[in-house]
C-alpha positions in Angstrom: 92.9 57.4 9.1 94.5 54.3 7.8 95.6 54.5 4.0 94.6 51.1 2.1 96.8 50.5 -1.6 94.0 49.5 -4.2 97.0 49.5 -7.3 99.4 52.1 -7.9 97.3 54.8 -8.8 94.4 54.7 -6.4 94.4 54.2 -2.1 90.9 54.3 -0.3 90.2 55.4 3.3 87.3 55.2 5.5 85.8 57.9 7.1 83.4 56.0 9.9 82.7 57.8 12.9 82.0 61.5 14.3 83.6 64.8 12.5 86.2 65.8 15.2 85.9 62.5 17.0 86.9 59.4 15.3 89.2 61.2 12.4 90.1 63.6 15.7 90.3 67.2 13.5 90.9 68.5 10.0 94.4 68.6 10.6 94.3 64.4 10.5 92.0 64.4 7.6 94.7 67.0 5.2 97.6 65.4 7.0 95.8 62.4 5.1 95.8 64.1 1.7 99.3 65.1 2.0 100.2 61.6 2.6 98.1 60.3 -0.4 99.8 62.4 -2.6 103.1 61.8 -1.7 102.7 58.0 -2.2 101.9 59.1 -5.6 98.6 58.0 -5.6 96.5 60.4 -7.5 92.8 58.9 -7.2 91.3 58.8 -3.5 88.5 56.6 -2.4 86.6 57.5 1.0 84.1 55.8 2.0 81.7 57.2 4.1 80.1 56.2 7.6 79.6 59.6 9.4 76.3 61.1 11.5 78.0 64.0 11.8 80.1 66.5 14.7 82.5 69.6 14.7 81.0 72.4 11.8 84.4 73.7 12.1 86.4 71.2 11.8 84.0 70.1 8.7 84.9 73.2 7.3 88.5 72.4 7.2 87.3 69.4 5.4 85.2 70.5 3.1 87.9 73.0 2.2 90.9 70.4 1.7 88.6 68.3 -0.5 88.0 71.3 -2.8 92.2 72.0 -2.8 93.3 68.7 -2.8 94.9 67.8 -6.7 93.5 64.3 -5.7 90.7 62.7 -8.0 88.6 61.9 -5.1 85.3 59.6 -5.2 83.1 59.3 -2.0 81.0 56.3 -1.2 78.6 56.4 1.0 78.4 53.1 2.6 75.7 53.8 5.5 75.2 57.0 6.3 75.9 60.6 5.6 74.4 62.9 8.2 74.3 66.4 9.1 78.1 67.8 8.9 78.8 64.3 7.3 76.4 65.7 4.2 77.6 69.3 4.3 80.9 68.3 3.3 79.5 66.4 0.2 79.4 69.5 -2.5 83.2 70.0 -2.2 83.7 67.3 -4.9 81.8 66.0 -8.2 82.1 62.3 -7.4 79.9 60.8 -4.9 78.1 57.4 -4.9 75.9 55.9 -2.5 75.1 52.5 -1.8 71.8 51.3 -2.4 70.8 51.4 1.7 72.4 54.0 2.7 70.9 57.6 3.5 71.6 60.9 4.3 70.5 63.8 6.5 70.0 66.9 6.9 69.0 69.4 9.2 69.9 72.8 11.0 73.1 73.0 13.2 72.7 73.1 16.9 74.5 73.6 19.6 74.4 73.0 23.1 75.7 76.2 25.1 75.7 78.1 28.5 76.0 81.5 29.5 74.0 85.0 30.0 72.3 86.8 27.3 75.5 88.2 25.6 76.6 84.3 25.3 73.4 83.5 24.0 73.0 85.9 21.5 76.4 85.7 19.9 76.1 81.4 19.5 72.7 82.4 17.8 74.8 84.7 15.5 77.4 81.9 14.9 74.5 79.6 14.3 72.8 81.7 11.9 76.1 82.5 10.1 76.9 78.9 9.7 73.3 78.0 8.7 74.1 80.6 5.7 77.0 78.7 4.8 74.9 75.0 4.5 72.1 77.2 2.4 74.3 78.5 0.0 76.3 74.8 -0.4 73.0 73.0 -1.0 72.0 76.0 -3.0 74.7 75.5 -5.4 74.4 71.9 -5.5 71.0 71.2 -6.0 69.9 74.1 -8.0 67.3 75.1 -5.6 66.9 78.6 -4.4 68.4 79.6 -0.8 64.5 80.1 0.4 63.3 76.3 -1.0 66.2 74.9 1.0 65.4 76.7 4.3 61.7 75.4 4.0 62.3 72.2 2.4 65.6 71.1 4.8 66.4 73.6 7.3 62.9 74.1 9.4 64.1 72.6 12.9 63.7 69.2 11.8 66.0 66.0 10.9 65.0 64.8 7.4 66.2 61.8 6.0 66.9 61.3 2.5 67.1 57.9 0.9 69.7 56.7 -1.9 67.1 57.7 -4.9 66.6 61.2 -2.7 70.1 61.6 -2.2 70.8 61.2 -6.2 67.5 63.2 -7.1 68.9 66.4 -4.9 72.2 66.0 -6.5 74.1 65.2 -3.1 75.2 61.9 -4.6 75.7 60.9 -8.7 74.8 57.8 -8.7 73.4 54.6 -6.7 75.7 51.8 -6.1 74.7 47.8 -5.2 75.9 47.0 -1.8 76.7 43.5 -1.7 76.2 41.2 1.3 77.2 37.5 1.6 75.6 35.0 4.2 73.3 38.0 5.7 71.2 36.3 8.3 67.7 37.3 8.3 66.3 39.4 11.1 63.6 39.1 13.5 61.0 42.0 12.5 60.7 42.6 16.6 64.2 42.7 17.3 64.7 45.0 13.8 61.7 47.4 15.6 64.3 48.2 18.7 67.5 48.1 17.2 66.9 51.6 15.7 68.7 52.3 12.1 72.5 52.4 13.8 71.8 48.9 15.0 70.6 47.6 11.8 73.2 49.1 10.2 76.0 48.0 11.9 74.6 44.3 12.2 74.3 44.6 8.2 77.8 45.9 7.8 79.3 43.4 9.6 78.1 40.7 6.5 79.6 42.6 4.3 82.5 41.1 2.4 85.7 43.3 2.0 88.3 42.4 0.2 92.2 42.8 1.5 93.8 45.4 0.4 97.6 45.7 1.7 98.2 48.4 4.0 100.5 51.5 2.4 103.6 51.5 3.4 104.9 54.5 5.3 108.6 55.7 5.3 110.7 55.7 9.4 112.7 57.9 10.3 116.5 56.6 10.8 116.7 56.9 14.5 119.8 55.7 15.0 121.6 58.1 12.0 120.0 61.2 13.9 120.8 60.3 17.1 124.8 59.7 15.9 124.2 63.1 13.7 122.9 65.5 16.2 124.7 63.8 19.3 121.3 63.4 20.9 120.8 62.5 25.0 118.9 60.1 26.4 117.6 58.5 23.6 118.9 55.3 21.9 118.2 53.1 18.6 115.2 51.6 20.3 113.6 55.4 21.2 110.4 55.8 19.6 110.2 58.5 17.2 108.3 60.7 19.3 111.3 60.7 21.8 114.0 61.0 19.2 112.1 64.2 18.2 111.4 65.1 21.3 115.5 65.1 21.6 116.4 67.1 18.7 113.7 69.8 20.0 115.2 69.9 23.2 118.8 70.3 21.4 118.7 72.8 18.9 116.5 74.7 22.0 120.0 74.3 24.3 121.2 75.5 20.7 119.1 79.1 20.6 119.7 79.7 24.2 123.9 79.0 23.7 123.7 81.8 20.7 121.2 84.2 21.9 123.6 84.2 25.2 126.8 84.9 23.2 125.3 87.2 21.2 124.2 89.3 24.2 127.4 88.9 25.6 129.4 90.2 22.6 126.8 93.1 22.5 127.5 94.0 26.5 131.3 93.8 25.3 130.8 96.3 22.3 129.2 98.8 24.2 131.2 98.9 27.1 134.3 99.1 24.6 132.4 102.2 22.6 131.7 104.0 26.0 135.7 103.7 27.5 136.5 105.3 24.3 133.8 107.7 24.8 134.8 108.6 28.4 138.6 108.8 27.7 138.3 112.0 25.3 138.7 115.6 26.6 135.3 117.1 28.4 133.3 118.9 25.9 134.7 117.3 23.3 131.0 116.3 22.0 127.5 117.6 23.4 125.3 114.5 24.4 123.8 114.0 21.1 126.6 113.6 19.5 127.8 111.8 21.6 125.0 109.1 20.9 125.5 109.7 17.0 129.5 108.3 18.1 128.3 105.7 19.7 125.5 104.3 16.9 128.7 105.0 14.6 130.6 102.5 16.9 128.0 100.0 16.7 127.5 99.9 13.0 131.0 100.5 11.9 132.7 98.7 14.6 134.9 99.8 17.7 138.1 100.0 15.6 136.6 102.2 13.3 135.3 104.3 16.0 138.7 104.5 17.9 140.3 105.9 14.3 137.7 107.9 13.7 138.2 109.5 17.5 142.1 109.9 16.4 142.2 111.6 13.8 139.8 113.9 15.2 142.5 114.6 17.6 145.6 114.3 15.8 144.2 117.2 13.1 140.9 119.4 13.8 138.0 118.0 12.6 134.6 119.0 13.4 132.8 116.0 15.3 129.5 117.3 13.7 131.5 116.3 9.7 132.5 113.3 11.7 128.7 112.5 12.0 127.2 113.6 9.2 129.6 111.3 6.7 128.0 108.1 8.4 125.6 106.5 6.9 125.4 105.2 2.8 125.4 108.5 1.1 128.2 108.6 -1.3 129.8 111.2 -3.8 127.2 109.6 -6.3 123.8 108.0 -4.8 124.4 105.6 -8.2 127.5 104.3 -7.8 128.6 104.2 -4.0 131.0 101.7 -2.6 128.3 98.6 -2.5 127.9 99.1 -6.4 131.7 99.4 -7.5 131.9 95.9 -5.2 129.2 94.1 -7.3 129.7 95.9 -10.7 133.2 97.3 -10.6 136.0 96.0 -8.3 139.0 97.0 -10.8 138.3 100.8 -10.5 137.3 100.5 -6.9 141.0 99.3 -6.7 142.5 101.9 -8.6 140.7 104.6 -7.2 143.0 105.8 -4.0 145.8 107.0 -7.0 143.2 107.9 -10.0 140.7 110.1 -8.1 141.5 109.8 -4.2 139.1 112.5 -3.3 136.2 110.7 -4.4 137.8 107.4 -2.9 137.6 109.0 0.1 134.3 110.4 -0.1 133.1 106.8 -0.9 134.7 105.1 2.2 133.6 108.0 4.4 130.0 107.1 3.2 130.0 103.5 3.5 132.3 102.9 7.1 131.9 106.3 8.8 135.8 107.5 8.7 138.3 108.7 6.7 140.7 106.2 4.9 144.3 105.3 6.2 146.5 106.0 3.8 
């Protein structure tokens, strides 16, 4: 959807065409919004050609409009039909020319299927004819039932501008001006049908220039130098520059997540040598797998001390165990919390109290202190 400047404030769109054809999806029409409001613009114009399309993706519309911090007008300039109408009640502000209509009816689909496939697209249908009662509801002040029978009986029902304003779907009526409109033959008018007529109209219709807003580039040639990118250069369209820097930082993943399950083979083959080398029936198999979790969270070289000492003076490998983990002499103040609160003391603590200093390291690394 192209973004027209009107003056530093306010841009203007046009929404011609088919709901999830022309404007492609919801995702272009917020992509829109977002790009509005960026440019600083903070009053949107849309005018309105639509007979309609994708409920869904008029949802997504319907609920951007209602978001968006954008003082947004619509103008219907020819028609507003079916989904194109539904979306109407998401804003205050809507104005339609003088020969312009709208329309509305039930939603329909065409589907395929067995019974099961039939029944649930009547569900769907039924819940999304809910959704259009209650919208009109709320707009026009009519009861849910008086705008099933008045609107939503089957039938296509076409409201003109004075309808359109009487129903509350539009404020107010606006002239639609023409210039040099060439009169039509009454029995060429009869098979044209209203989309002819219309579009032969519109095309008389004066519009003045507006300049197109400008959009920012990318610097291709600063990401390329950046991010040493491969086979792409200065002239590379945007698409391919991004195409590069997704295919790099993917090379990038793949690179860490292979070191990082490299070092993690390494780890535990060192924790199981160390393991394997002491005396059998040194450690029953569980404990054995409490050892080795040790080694992974404190490290191999705290593991290999902790294995030491355990030989170089009897300790049970059961105390050995149950000293990992972050359960210190005092559950308030453990090593973590002399680091953030209390770093002299923590210092000072191996010659003022160096039981508890050793209680303290035991509980945060798994082992007993060197001295």
């Amino acid at each position: 959807m192209k973004i027209r400047k009107i003056d530093n404030s306010r841009a203007e769109v046009k929404m011609y065409g088919n709901i999830g054809d022309w404007f492609r999806s919801g995702d272009t029409f917020t992509e829109m919004l977002s790009e509005v409001e960026a440019a600083g613009f903070t009053h949107l114009v849309i005018r309105e050609h639509c007979y309609g399309g994708s409920v869904f993706e008029g949802n997504v519309i319907y609920n951007a409009l209602q978001r968006t911090k954008l003082d947004v007008t619509i103008v219907i300039d020819g028609v507003a039909a079916s989904m194109g109408c539904f979306i109407l009640p998401a804003i205050e502000n809507v104005e339609i020319c003088d020969n312009a209509f709208g329309m509305i009816h039930r939603p329909s689909s065409f589907g395929g299927g067995d019974a099961d496939d039939h029944r649930n697209q009547a569900k769907l249908l039924t819940d999304m004819e809910d959704n259009f009662a209650k919208r009109m509801s709320e707009r026009t002040g009519m009861s849910i039932d008086d705008v099933r029978s008045k609107w939503l009986d089957g039938k296509d029902h076409w409201l003109n501008a004075a309808e359109m304003v009487r129903y509350g779907f539009a404020k107010k009526i606006v002239p639609a001006t023409a210039k040099n409109t060439k009169e039509l033959d009454k029995e060429i008018v009869a098979t044209m049908g209203v989309e002819g007529v219309y579009s032969r109209f519109a095309a008389q219709l004066q519009i003045e220039p507006i300049n197109h807003l400008k959009t920012k580039k990318m610097n291709v040639s600063a990401l390329i130098a950046a991010f040493a990118l491969e086979g792409v250069t200065a002239e590379s369209s945007e698409a391919d520059v991004l195409k590069a820097l997704r295919t790099k930082f993917a090379g990038l993943e793949n690179k860490i997540k292979e070191l990082e399950n490299a070092a993690t083979a390494r780890t535990d083959a060192e924790i199981n040598a160390l393991l394997d080398a002491q005396p059998k029936g040194t450690f029953t198999d569980e404990e054995r797998a409490k050892l080795k979790e040790i080694g992974v969270k404190a490290g191999v070289d705290a593991l290999a001390v902790a294995l030491k000492k355990t030989s170089a003076q009897p300790v049970a490998i059961a105390d050995l165990i149950k000293s990992e983990g972050k359960h210190g002499a005092d559950a308030g103040k453990n090593w973590k919390w002399y680091q953030d609160n209390d770093p002299s003391a923590l210092e000072k603590m191996p010659e003022s109290d160096p039981e508890t200093f050793k209680q303290l390291y035991r509980a945060e690394y798994g082992v007993e202190p060197e001295v």
